[in-house]
TIVO-263657 format. One record per residue (C-alpha): x, y, z; residue in three letters. Coordinates in steps of 0.05 Angstrom, whole numbers. Layout:
# TIVO-263657
+--------+--------+--------+------+
!     c1 !     c2 !     c3 ! resn !
+--------+--------+--------+------+
!      X !      Y !      Z !  ala !
...
+--------+--------+--------+------+
***
This chain:
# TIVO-263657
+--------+--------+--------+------+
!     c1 !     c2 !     c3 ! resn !
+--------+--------+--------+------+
!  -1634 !    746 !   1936 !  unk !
!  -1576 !    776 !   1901 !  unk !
!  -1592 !    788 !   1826 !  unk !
!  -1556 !    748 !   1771 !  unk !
!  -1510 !    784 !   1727 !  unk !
!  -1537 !    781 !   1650 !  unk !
!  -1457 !    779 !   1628 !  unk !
!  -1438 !    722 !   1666 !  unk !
!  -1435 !    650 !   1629 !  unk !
!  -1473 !    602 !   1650 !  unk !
!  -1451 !    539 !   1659 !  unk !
!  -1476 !    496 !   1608 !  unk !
!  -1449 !    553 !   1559 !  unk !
!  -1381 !    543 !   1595 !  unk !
!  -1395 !    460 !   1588 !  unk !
!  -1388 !    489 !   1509 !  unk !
!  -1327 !    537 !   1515 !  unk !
!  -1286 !    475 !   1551 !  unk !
!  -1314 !    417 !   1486 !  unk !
!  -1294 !    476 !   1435 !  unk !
!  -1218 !    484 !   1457 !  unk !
!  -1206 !    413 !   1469 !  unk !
!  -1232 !    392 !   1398 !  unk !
!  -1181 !    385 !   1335 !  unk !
!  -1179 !    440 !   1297 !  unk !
!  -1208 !    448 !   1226 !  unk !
!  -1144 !    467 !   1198 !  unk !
!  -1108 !    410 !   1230 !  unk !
!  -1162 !    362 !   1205 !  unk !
!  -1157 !    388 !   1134 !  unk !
!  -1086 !    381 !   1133 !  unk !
!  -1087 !    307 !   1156 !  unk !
!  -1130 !    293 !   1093 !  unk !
!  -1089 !    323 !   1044 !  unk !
!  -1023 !    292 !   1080 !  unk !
!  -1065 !    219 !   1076 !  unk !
!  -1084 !    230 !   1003 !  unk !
!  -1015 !    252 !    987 !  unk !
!   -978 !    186 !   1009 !  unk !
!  -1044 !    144 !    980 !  unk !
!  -1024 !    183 !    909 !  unk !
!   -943 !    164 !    927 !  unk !
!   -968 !     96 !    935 !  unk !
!  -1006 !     89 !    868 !  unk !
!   -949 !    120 !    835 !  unk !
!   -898 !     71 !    851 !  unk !
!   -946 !     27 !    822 !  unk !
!   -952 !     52 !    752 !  unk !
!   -903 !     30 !    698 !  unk !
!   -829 !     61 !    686 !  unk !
!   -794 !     43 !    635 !  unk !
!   -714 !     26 !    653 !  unk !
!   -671 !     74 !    595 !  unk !
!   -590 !     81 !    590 !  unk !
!   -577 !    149 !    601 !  unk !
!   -524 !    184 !    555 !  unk !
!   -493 !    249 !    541 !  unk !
!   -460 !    262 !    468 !  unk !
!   -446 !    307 !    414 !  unk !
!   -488 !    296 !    342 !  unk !
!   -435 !    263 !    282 !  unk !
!   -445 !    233 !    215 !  unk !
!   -447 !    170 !    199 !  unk !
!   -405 !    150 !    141 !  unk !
!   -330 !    186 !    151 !  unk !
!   -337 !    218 !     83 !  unk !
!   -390 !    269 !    118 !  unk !
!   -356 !    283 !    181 !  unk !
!   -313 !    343 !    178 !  unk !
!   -247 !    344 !    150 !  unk !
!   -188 !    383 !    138 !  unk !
!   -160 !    398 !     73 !  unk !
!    -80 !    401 !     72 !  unk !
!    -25 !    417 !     26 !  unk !
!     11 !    362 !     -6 !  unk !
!     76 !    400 !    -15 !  unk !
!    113 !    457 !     23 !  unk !
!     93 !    524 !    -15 !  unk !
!     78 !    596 !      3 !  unk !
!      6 !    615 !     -4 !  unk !
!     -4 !    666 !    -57 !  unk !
!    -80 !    676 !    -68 !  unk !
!   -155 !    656 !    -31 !  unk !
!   -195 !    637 !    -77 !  unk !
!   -255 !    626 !    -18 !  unk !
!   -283 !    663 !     41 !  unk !
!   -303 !    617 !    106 !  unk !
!   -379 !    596 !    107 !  unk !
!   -377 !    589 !     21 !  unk !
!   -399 !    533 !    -20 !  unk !
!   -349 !    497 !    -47 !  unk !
!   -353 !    448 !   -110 !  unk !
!   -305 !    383 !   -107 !  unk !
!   -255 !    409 !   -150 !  unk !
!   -262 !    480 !   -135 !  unk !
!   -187 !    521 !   -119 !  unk !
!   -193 !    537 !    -50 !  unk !
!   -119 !    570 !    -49 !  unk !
!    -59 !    579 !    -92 !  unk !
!     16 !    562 !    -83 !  unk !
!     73 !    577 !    -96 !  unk !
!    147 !    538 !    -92 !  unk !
!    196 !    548 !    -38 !  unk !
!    246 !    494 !    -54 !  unk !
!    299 !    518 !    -99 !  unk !
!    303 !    456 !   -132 !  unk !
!    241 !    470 !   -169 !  unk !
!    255 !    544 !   -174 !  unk !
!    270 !    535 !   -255 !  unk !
!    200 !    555 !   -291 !  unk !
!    234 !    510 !   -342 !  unk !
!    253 !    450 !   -302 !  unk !
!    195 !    400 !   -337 !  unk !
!    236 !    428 !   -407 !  unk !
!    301 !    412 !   -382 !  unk !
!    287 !    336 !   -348 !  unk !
!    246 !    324 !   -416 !  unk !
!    313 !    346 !   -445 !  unk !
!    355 !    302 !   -398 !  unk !
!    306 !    244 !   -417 !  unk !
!    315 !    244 !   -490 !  unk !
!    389 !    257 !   -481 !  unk !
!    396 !    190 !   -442 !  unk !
!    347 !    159 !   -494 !  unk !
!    390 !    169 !   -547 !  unk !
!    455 !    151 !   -500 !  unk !
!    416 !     82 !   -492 !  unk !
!    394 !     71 !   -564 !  unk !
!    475 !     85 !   -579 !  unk !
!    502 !     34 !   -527 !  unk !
!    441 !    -11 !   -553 !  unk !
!    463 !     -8 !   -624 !  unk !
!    540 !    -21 !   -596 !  unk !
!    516 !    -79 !   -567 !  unk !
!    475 !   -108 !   -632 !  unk !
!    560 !    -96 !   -667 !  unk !
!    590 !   -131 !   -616 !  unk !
!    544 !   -180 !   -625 !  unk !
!    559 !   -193 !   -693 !  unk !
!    618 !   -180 !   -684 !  unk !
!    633 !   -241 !   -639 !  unk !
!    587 !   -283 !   -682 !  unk !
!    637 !   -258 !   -731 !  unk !
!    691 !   -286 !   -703 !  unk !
!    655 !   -351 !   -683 !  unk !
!    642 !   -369 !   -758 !  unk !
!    723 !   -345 !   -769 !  unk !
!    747 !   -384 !   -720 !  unk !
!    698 !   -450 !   -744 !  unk !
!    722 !   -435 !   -814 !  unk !
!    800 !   -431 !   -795 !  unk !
!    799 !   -488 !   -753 !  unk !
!    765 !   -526 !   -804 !  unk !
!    810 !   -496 !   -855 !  unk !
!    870 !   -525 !   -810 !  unk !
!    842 !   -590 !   -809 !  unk !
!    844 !   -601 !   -877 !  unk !
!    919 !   -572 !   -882 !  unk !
!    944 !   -631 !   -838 !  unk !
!    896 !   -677 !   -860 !  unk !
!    937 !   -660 !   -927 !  unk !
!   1006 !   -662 !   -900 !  unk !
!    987 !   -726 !   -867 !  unk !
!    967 !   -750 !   -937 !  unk !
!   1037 !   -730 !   -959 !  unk !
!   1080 !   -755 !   -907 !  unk !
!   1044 !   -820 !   -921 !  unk !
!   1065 !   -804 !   -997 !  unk !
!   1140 !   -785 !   -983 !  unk !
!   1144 !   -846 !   -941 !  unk !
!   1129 !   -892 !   -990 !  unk !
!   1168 !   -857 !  -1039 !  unk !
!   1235 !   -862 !   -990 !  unk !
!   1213 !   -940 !   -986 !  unk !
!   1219 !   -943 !  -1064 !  unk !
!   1280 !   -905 !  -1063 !  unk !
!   1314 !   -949 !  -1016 !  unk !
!   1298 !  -1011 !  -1056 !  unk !
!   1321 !   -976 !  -1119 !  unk !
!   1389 !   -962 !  -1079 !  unk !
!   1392 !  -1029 !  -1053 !  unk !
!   1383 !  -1051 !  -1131 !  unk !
!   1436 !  -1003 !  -1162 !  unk !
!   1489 !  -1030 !  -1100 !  unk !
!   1467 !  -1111 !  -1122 !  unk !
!   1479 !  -1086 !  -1198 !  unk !
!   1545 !  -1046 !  -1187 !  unk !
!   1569 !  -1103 !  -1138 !  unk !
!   1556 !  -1154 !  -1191 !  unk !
!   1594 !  -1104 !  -1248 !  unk !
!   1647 !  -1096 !  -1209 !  unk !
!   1663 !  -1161 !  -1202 !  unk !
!   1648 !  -1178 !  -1278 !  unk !
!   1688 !  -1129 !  -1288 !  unk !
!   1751 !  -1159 !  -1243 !  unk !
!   1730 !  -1223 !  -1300 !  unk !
!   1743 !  -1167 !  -1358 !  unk !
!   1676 !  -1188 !  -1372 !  unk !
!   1658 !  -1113 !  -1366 !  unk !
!   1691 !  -1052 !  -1393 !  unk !
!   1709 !   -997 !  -1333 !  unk !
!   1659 !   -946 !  -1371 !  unk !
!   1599 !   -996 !  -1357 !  unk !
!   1625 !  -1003 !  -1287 !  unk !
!   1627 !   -929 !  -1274 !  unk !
!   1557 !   -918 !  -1312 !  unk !
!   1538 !   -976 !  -1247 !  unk !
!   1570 !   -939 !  -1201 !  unk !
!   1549 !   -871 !  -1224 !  unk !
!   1475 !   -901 !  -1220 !  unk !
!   1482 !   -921 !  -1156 !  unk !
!   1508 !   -850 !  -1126 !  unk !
!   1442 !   -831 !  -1160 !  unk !
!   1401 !   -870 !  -1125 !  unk !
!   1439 !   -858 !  -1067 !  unk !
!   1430 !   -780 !  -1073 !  unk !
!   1363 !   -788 !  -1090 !  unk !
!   1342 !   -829 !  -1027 !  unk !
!   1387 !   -775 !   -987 !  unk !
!   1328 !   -725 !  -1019 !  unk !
!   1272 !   -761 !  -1002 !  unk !
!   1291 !   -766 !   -931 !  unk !
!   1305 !   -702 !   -921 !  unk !
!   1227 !   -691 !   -960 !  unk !
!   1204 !   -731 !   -911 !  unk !
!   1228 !   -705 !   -854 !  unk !
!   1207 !   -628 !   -888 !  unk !
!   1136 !   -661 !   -894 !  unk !
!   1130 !   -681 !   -824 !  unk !
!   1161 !   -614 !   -800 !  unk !
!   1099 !   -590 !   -842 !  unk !
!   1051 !   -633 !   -807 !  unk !
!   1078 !   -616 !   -729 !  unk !
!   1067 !   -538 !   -759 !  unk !
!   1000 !   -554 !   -778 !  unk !
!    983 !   -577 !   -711 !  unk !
!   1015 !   -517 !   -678 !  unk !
!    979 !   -472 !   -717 !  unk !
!    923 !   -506 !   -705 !  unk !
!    927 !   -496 !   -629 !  unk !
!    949 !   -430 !   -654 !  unk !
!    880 !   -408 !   -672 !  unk !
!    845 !   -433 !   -619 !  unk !
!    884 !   -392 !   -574 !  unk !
!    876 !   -328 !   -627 !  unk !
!    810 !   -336 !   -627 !  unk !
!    783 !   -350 !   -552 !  unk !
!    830 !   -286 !   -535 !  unk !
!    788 !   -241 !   -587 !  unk !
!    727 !   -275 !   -572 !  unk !
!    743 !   -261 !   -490 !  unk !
!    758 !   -191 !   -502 !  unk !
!    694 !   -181 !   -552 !  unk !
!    652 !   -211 !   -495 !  unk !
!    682 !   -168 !   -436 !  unk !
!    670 !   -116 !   -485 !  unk !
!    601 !   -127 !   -498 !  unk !
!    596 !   -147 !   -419 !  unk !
!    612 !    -71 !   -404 !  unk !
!    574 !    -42 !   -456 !  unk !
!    506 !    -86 !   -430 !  unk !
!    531 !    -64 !   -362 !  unk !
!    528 !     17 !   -393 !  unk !
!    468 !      5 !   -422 !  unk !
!    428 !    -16 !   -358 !  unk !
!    466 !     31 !   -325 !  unk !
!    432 !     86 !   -379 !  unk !
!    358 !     52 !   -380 !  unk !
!    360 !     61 !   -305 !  unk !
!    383 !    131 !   -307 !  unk !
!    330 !    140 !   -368 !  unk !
!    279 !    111 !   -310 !  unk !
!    296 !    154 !   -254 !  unk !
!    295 !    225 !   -302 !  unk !
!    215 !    198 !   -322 !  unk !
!    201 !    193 !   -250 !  unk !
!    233 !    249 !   -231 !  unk !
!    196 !    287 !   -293 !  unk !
!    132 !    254 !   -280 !  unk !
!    137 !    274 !   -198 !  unk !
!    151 !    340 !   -223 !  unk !
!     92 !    346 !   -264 !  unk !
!     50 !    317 !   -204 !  unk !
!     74 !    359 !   -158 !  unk !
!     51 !    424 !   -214 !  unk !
!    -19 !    396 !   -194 !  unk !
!     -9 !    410 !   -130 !  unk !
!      3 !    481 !   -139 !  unk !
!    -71 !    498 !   -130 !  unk !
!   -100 !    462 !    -70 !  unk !
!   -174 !    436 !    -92 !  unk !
!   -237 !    416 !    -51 !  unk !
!   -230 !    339 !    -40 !  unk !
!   -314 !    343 !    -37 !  unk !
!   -370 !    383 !    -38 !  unk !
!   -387 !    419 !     31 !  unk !
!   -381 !    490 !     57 !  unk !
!   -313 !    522 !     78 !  unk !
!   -325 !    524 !    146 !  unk !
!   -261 !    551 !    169 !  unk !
!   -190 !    565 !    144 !  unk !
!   -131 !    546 !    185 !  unk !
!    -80 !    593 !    154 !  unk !
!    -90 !    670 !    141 !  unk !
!    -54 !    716 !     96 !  unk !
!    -23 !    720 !     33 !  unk !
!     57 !    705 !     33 !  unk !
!     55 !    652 !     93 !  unk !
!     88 !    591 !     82 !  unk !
!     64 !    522 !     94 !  unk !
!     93 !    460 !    111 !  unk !
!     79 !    388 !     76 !  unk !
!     11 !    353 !     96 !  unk !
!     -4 !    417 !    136 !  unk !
!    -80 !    438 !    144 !  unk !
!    -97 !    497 !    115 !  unk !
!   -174 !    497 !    121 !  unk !
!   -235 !    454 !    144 !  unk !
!   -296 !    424 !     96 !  unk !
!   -357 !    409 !    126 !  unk !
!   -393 !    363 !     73 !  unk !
!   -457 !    396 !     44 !  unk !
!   -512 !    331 !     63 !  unk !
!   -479 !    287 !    113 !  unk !
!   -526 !    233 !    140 !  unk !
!   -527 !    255 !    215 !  unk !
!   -511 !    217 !    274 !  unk !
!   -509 !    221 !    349 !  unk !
!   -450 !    190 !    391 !  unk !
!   -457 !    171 !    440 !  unk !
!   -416 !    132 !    501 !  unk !
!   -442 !     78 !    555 !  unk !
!   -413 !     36 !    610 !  unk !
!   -396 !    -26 !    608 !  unk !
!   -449 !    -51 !    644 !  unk !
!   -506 !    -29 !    595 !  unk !
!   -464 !    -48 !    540 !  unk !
!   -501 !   -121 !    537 !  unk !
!   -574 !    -90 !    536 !  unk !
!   -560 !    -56 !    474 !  unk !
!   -556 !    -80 !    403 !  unk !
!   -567 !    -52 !    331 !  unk !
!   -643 !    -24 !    324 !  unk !
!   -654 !     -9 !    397 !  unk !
!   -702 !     56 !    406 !  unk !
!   -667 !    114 !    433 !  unk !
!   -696 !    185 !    445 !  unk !
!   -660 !    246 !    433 !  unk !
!   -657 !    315 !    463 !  unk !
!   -614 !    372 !    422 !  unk !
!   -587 !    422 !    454 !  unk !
!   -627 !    488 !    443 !  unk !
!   -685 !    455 !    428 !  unk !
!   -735 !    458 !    489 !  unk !
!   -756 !    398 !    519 !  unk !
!   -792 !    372 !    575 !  unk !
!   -767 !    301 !    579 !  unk !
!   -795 !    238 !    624 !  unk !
!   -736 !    187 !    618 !  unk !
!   -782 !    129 !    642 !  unk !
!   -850 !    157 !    612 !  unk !
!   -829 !    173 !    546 !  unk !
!   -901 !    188 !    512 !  unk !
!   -918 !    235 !    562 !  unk !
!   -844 !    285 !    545 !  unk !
!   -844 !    330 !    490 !  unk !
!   -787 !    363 !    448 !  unk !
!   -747 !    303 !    446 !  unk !
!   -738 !    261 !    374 !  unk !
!   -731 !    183 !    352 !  unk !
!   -668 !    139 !    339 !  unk !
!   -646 !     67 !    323 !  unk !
!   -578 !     52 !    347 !  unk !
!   -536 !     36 !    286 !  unk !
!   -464 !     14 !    304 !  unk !
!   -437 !     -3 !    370 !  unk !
!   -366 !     -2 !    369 !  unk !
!   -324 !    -71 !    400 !  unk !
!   -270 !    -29 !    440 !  unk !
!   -279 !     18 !    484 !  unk !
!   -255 !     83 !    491 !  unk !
!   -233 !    107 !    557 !  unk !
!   -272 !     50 !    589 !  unk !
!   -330 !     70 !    554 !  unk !
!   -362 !     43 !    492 !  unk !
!   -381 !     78 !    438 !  unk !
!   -450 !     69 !    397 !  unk !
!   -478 !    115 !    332 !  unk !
!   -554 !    125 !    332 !  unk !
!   -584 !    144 !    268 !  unk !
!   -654 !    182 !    253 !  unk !
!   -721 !    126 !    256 !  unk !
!   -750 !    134 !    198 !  unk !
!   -814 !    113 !    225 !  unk !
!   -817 !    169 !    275 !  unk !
!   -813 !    251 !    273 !  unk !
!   -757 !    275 !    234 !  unk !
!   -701 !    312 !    261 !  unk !
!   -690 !    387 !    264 !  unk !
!   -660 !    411 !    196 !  unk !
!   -635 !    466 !    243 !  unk !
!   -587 !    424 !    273 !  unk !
!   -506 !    417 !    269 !  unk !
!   -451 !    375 !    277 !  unk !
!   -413 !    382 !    351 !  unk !
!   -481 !    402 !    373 !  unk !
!   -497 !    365 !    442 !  unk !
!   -545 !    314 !    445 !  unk !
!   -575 !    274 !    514 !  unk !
!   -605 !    207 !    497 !  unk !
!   -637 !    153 !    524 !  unk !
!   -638 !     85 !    508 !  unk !
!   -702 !     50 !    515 !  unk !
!   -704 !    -18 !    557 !  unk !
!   -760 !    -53 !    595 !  unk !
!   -814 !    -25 !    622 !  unk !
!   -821 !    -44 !    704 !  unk !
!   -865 !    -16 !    765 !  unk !
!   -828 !     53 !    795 !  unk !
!   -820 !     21 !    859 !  unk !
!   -781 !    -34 !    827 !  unk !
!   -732 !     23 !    788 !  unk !
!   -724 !     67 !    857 !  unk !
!   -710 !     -9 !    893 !  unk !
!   -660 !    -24 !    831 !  unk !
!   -624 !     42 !    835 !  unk !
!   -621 !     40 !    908 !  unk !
!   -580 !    -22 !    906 !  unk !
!   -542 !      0 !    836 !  unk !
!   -575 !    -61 !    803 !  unk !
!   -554 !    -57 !    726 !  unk !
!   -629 !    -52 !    677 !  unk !
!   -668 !   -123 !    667 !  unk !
!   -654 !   -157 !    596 !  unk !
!   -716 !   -144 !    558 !  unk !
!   -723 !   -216 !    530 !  unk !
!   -701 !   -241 !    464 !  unk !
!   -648 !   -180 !    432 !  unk !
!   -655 !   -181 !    359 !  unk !
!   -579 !   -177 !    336 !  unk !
!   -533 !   -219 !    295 !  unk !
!   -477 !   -253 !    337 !  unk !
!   -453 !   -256 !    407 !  unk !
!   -514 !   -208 !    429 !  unk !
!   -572 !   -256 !    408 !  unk !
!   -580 !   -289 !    464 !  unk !
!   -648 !   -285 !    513 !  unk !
!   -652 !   -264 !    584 !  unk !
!   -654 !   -341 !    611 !  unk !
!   -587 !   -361 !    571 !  unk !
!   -551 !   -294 !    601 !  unk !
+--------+--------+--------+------+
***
């Protein structure tokens, strides 16, 4: 019988060999644990809550426009003559921050205020003058108003006389031509007494002599008559006379006074237009040294050098207020525009301060800070709207440390959902879910149900 060789398996051990290659590795068994407790974890995790945010990138701001920063510009064309400031100073409101100097010729004259107060009082006096001219004319035509009541009344009373005395020398020519109608009877009657020789010739010529008498006489008083009513017409001539006199001198005293009134507004307006020409003058002095309009720091300046001329309303330098009450701008779509309102929570990264920042688990992050939004503006810009957040002042405080322009991400806290409802939801580009009842004032307090 042939021996057995010690090194040769047997084959029960070979039974073993064949089980050990066929059966799953431990490495490969291992793995398959870790790969099923992996997607178990993945599965509990898109079961734990998320809350929906607004995602936003802006720059940090300040609130009320007085704090923002602003440019400081000349009010008048000059040539810059002196600093009186270096960039990153403290400035006072009122400091000088530069000095000018005139480049208009019109205001070369270092005595021009002296010679428009000069031109002023020179047209004062002008217009007290024509004033004064105007007070004599004045009484001058009331002058000849009172002349020409007193002449015309004067006039009356001349014809109201000679009326009077034509009535007188009528009456008298009426008498005269009875008496000659007497003295003809009473030489008519002598004559013929006489033809009887009852009368001698000398008492018929005495008759006849009185009759030519009478006759002359009532020839006289005719012709005084016809004097007195030659009178009378003259008085009424002259009477229109002065009427005319007087409404020519009173015409030309008028148009007289007329042009001096017309002089003396004239003058008054000139007097008005030297004041405000004095009194922009002296303004415009003022403007000579170019003040801070508030306190802040002079953060940069525009224009460099001494001798370089500015133009009007030019910026020459920028003030960045010394305490503005920060805020961060920032700009959403459209779409997210209804799930925010005034108050809403927002949390805020700043650029260059680290941060390690769970949008949707916000109390697990660090490095990030508290807002409230504060105003939401009602138009957009660039098809975006605009919304200012403000420091909570019931969370941590913001970084002294930090500037205006800085950048700033936020987030804008909404409702708080499972994950797998926020991966479904952004798959299919569904906008956030209202959060229930916003509190706001207007058009944006309405609930989830009325929307």
């Amino acid at each position: 019988m042939k021996e057995k060789d010690p090194y040769t398996p047997s084959r029960e051990h070979r039974a073993m060999q064949a089980m050990d290659m066929v059966r799953t590795p431990k490495l490969g068994r291992t793995l398959a644990y870790w790969i099923i407790g992996i997607v178990l974890f993945l599965i509990l995790i898109l079961f734990l809550p998320w809350t929906q945010n607004i995602s936003s990138r802006g720059a940090l701001t300040a609130l009320n426009p007085e704090d923002r920063p602003q440019t400081v510009q000349s009010t008048i064309a000059g040539r810059i003559e002196r600093w009186h400031v270096q960039e990153g100073q403290l400035v006072q409101k009122g400091d000088t921050i530069v000095s000018l100097s005139e480049v208009k010729e019109k205001f070369f004259d270092p005595q021009l205020l002296d010679r428009l107060d000069e031109q002023v009082q020179a047209k004062e006096g002008a217009a007290t003058a024509t004033r004064a001219k105007s007070e004599a004319l004045q009484d001058q035509i009331q002058a000849l108003r009172e002349g020409l009541q007193f002449s015309l009344d004067k006039a009356r009373n001349k014809i109201a006389q000679t009326r009077l005395k034509v009535q007188s020398d009528s009456a008298d020519l009426v008498a005269q031509r009875v008496e000659v109608e007497i003295a003809r009877n009473q030489y008519v009657r002598q004559e013929e007494l006489y033809r009887q020789g009852l009368k001698s010739l000398t008492e018929l010529e005495a008759r006849r002599l009185k009759l030519q008498e009478a006759e002359a006489k009532l020839i006289a008083n005719e012709n005084k008559l016809g004097s007195t009513r030659a009178e009378l017409q003259n008085a009424y001539t002259e009477l229109s006379s002065l009427q005319a006199e007087y409404a020519d001198k009173l015409a030309k005293a008028e148009s007289e006074l007329n042009s001096n009134q017309a002089y003396l507004y004239s003058t008054i307006g000139d007097v008005s237009k030297l004041r405000s020409e004095y009194s922009s003058t002296l303004v415009r002095s003022t403007f000579y040294q170019v003040v801070a309009p508030q306190t802040g720091y002079l953060v940069r300046t525009l224009r460099a050098g001494i001798g370089e001329t500015i133009k009007e309303g030019e910026a020459i330098a920028t003030i960045m207020p010394e305490d503005p009450r920060l805020a961060v701008e920032l700009y959403v779509q459209p779409m997210d525009l209804p799930l925010l309102y005034r108050g809403a929570p927002v949390r805020l990264q700043f650029d260059g301060w680290p941060a390690l920042v769970f949008s949707g688990w916000p109390n697990l992050g660090f490095g990030t800070f508290g807002g409230k939004v504060a105003v939401i503006d009602n138009t957009a810009t660039n098809g975006l709207y605009r919304m200012l957040v403000v420091q909570d002042p019931e969370q941590e405080e913001w970084p002294e440390a930090i500037r205006i322009g800085s950048g700033v991400q936020g987030w804008a806290m909404l409702n708080t959902v499972p994950i797998w409802y926020e991966l479904w939801r952004q798959l299919n580009g569904f906008p956030p879910d209202y959060t229930g009842t916003l509190p706001v004032d207007g058009a944006n307090s309405q609930t989830k149900e009325e929307k």
